[in-house]
C-alpha positions, 0 to 999 in steps of 0.5 A: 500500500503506497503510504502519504505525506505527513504534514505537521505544523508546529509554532510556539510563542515567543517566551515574551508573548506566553508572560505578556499575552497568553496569561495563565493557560486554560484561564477564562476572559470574563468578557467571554463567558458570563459569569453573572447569574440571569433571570433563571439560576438553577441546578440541575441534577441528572440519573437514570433512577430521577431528573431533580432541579434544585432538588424536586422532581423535574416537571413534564409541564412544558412551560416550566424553565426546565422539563423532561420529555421523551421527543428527541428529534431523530433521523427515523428508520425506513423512511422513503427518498422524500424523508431526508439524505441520510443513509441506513447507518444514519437511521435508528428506530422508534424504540431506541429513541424512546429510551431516551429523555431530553431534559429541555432548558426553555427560560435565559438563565445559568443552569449548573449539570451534574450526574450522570444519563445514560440515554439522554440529551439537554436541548436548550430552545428559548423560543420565537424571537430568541435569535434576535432577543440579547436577553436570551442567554443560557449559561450550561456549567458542567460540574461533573456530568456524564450525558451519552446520546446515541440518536442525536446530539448529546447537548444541543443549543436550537434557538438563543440570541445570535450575536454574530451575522451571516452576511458573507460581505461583512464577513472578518476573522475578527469577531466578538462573541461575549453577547452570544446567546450559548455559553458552555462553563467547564468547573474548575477541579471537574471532569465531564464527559459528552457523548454523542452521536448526529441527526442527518439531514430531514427535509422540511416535507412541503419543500421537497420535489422528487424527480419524475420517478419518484425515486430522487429528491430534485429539491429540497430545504433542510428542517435538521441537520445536527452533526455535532455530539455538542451542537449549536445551531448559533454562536457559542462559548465554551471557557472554564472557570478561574482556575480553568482546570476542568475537563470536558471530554467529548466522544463524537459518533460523527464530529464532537464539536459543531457551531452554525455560526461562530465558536470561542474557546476561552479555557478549561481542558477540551478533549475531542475523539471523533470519527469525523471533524473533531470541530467544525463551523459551518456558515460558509465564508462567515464562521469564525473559530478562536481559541484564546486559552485553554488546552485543546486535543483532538484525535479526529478522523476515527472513520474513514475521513476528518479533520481536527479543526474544520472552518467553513470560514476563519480560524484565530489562535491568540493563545492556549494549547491546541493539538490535533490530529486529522484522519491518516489516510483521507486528505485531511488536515490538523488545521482546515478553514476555507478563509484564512488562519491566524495563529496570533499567540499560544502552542500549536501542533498540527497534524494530517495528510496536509494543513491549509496555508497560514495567513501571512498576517498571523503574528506568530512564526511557525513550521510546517514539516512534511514527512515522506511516510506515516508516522507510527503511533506514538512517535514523538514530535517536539520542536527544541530552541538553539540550546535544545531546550524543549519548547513543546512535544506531542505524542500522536495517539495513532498513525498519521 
């Protein structure tokens, strides 16, 4: 089997920038995440055995601020050509999704998570108007919370304010997401897990025209479509909390972590494995991912095909570790955006079968090694100053 190139990106900030400009790895910006608590602050406990919020039952009345209902939205089984685009392997049946309960956050607010489900989801809608309303904000502090999906995503934001702007002629890698209506908090000295699976693409049924036959879909708008086992379908950031050692570890069935729009990472520990993209923004020539601190690890391309960070628009390193590594055979890479990448500050290392170029206006120097064949994993990849003083390594967790 004739083996690929290996391409690997490495850069490192000057020792200046890390004292001047990083600040403390995995430290939250407060103009980021809000930390202040809103029209709602409630805690959250999740068991199989019992939902409790603020220590009752939770409600099954839908308007209450939080309540549970067994609705997950799902691609269905054996469902004819005019259902969607998805294929078998997409489908699950009625049965399977019934086993599962969605914990629905419908008022602004903090709500802290806890516990453990093991068939579940958290869905966070606000309602009509939500996307232009800056009063709709939800803050989700994972405070040692276990949630598995395996029909959908396993946290999804559907409607909250949407800061940002689609309008490809405004479009900037320079983007503010402090008002976003999303916000995902890591506790410091916690570690959470998400794990989930995605929601192929389901038409809207009044808009589908099939061709003469029947047998193809010619036309179509999309009424789901969740590729994300943490979802939202507008801007969102994710931090941790003072400290910024909590960890969130992601396992994503498809890709681990997905926005519509625009996606901050401000802190805490991010872990992500996933078959496909380990993290993709996909508002085409407008989306913006930044990371500005923490620690971030992606093992993506688990399946057949992936990249580590995927960008339909933009992608800004000011800070923070980021590591990762694309599929090893499709080709993929550690670092893909359709518009320009900045690595402005912070520790990068990217790995895959080729990186997308970085803009010439980053503030940062880097490298990009390319390697005649697979590496092994377990290699070890570490880039030293003059006086051979380790600046960063990486150990690749599979061949690439």
């Amino acid at each position: 089997m004739m083996k690929r190139a290996v391409s690997v990106l490495l850069s490192a900030a000057l020792m200046l920038s890390v004292l001047t400009g990083c600040g403390k790895s995995g430290s939250v910006s407060k103009k980021n995440i809000p930390t202040e608590e809103t029209a709602e602050s409630k805690k959250i406990t999740l068991s199989d055995s019992g939902i409790t919020v603020d220590g009752a039952a939770i409600s099954d009345d839908e308007t209450a601020a939080v309540y549970a209902a067994q609705d997950i939205v799902y691609y269905e089984e054996g469902q004819g050509v005019a259902y969607g685009a998805g294929t078998d392997a997409d489908a699950h049946s009625q049965e399977e999704a019934d086993a599962h309960i969605v914990v629905h956050i419908t008022q602004p607010g903090t709500y802290t998570l806890s516990g453990t489900l093991s068939a579940g989801q958290i869905a966070v809608d606000l309602g009509d108007g939500a996307e232009e309303d800056p009063e709709a904000v939800v803050t989700i502090v994972l405070d040692g919370v276990d949630i598995t999906c395996t029909v959908a995503s396993a946290i999804i934001f559907y409607r909250v304010y949407e800061c940002g702007s689609a309008d490809m002629e405004t479009a900037t890698q320079t983007v503010d997401t402090s008002a976003a209506g999303a916000n995902v908090v890591i506790a410091d000295g916690t570690e959470n897990r998400v794990t989930g699976s995605h929601v192929a693409k389901i038409y809207k049924p009044e808009s589908v025209t099939l061709n003469a036959d029947g047998t193809a879909v010619e036309e179509a708008k999309k009424l789901h479509k969740y590729d994300g086992a943490l979802y939202s379908k507008m801007s969102m950031n994710i931090g941790g909390e003072s400290e910024g050692d909590g960890v969130l570890n992601i396992t994503g069935e498809n890709e681990g972590l997905d926005t519509e729009l625009h996606l901050t990472i401000n802190g805490g520990v991010i872990n992500i494995q996933a078959q496909d993209d380990g993290i993709n923004v996909n508002e085409d020539g407008v989306s913006v991912v930044t990371v500005n601190g923490g620690t971030l690890q992606i093992n993506a391309g688990l399946g057949a095909e992936g990249d580590g960070i995927d960008s339909n628009g933009f992608l800004v390193i000011n800070g923070g570790n980021v590591y990762t590594m694309a599929n090893q055979a499709s080709p993929d890479g550690g670092l893909d955006a359709d518009e320009d990448i900045l690595i402005n500050g912070g520790y990068v290392v990217a790995v895959g079968i080729r990186n997308d170029p970085i803009s010439d206006d980053s503030a940062q120097q880097y490298i990009q090694l390319t390697f005649a064949s697979v590496l092994p994993a377990g290699s070890q990849i570490a880039l030293t100053d003059d006086s051979g003083d380790q600046l960063l390594s990486f150990t690749l967790e599979k061949s690439a």
